[in-house]
Each structure stands twice: as C-alpha cells, then as structure tokens.
N, C-alpha and C positions, 0 to 999 in steps of 0.2 A: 367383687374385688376390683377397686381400679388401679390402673396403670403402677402406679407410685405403692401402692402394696406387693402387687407383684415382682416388683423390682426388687425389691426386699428380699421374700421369699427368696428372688431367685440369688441376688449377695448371698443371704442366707446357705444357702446350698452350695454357695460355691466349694467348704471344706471336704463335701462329701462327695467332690468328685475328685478321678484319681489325677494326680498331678499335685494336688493342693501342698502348701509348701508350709512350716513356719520359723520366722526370722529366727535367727542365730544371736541370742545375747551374749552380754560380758558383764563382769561380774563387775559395778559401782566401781572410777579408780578413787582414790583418797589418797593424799601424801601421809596419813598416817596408817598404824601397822595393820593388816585386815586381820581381822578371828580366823581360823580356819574352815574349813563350807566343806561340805560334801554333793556330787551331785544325786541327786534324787528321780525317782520316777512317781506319780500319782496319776490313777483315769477311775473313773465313775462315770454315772450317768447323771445329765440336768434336763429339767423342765424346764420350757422359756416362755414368756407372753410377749407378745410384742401388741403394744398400743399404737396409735396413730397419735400423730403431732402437730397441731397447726406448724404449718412453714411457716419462714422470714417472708418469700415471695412467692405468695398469692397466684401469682398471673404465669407462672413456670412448673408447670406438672409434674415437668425432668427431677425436679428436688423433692427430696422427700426425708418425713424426720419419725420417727419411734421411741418412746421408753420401752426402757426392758428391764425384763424383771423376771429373776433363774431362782432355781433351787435346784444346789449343789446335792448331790451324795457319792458314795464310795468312800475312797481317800482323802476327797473335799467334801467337807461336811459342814453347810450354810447357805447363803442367799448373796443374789447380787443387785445392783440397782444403776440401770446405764442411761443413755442416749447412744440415737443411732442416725447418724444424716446417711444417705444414700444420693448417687445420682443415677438417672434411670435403670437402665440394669445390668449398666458396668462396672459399680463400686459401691461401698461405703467404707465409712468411717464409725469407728466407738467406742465410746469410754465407758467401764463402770467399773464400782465400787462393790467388792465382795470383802464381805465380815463374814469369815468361816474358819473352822479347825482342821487345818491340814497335816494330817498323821500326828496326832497329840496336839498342836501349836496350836493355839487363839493369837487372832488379829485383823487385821485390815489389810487390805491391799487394791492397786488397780490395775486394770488391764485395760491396754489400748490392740484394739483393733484396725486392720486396713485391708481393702480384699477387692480383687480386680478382677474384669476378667478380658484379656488382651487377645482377639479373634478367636476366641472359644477358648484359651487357655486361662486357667484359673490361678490366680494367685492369692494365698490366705496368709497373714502374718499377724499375729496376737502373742505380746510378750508383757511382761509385767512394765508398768512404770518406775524409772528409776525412783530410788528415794520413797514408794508409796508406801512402803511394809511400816503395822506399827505394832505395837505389841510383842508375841513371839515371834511376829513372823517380821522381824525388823531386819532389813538388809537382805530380805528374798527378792532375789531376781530369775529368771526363764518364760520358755515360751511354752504358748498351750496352742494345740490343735483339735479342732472339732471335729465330729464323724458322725454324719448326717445316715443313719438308714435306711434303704428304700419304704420304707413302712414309716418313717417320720420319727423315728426316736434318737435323739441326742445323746453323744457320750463325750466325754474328754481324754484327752491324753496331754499331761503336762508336764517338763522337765525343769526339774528348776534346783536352784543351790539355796543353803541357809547356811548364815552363821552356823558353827557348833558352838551349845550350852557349856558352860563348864560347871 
C-alpha cells in the first residue's frame, strides 16, 4: 500500500476517532412558503470499496484520488457512487451520489464530504447537498456522521429533515 492510499485510509478513519464532529445544516431558504419537515433520525451499516484514481499530477504523491462505491442498509436502504481527492494524510474531500429508500422514501441525493485533521485533532463534516434531493426525498437536507470500528466495520448515523407528504 503506498503512501497516497494510506492517507486515505487514514481520512478515512478520521470519523472513528473521538472528537470527530459533523456540520450543522439549515434547512433550503426560498422566498416562497416551505411544506412543513420534521426532523428525523436514520443509522445502519455500509460496505465501502475504495478504488485508486490516476491523479491530475503525476509528479506530487501528496494528491491522491478514489472512486467509492457503498452499500447502504438499516434505515438507508441503497448504493452510493462518489469521488474522493485526499491530500497526504491531512484531509479529503467528496462527493457522491446515493439512490436509496430512506424509511419508506425513494430518491436521489448527494453528500459532500470534508475532513481534516489539524495536529492530531480530527475534523469530519458530511452533510447533504443543498437542492440534491429528487424524487421523495426532494427538499432532504442534514448531516451524516460515520463510525469507523476498531475491527473495520462502518456504520452511519444521519440527521436530517424532509418535507411532510400530504
């Protein structure tokens, strides 16, 4: 494993240590009336692959890039499909795309991730994309936090608001 995978891994990890934090959303503003929203709680477990990326630049080890590719269960029920840039093994960045059923709802959505770690302290913030919801899940905004186990298995915990149906 070189260098620029490692780094990864160790982004990766950053949620599962303690301190790990994630951002505080607001709910879309719009000059017109909003639906009413409730907030919500959702955590299961995902599977993740992380492939290797050719980088932009070649000649700088520091950068490093991944596809990722999850599969949701519990509360979220579906797949995701991202990009991941890192730079050595103080941060990344990334986005993907999950098409899943979140407690009844079918739709789309995306999540941006960012995650630091500033002289040993970890900083993890993953919240939805404004505007990304389509489907049921149109007008979901919140954040999600990841929980890395010493044994290597992934879980979620995600907070988020939706329209209510009428």
């Amino acid at each position: 494993m070189n260098d620029w995978m490692i780094g990864m891994a160790v982004a990766l990890a950053l949620s599962a240590l303690p301190g790990a934090a994630s951002a505080q959303t607001s709910s879309p503003s719009s000059t017109s009336e909003k639906e009413p929203s409730m907030s919500h709680h959702a955590s299961g477990h995902f599977e993740v692959k992380l492939k290797p990326l050719p980088t932009y630049n070649q000649e700088d080890n520091q950068l490093g890039r991944m596809s990722i590719d999850k599969q949701f269960d519990g509360d979220l029920e579906g797949t995701s499909k991202g990009e991941m840039l890192n730079f050595a093994r103080s941060g990344y960045v990334a986005i993907e795309k999950v098409s899943a059923t979140l407690k009844g709802r079918t739709g789309t959505f995306a999540l941006q991730h960012n995650a630091t770690i500033d002289h040993g302290k970890p900083h993890l913030n993953i919240i939805v994309v404004p505007d990304s919801g389509t489907g049921q899940l149109t007008g979901l905004t919140g954040t999600m936090n990841i929980v890395i186990t010493s044994d290597g298995k992934h879980s979620y915990e995600f907070e988020y608001t939706l329209p209510d149906t009428q």
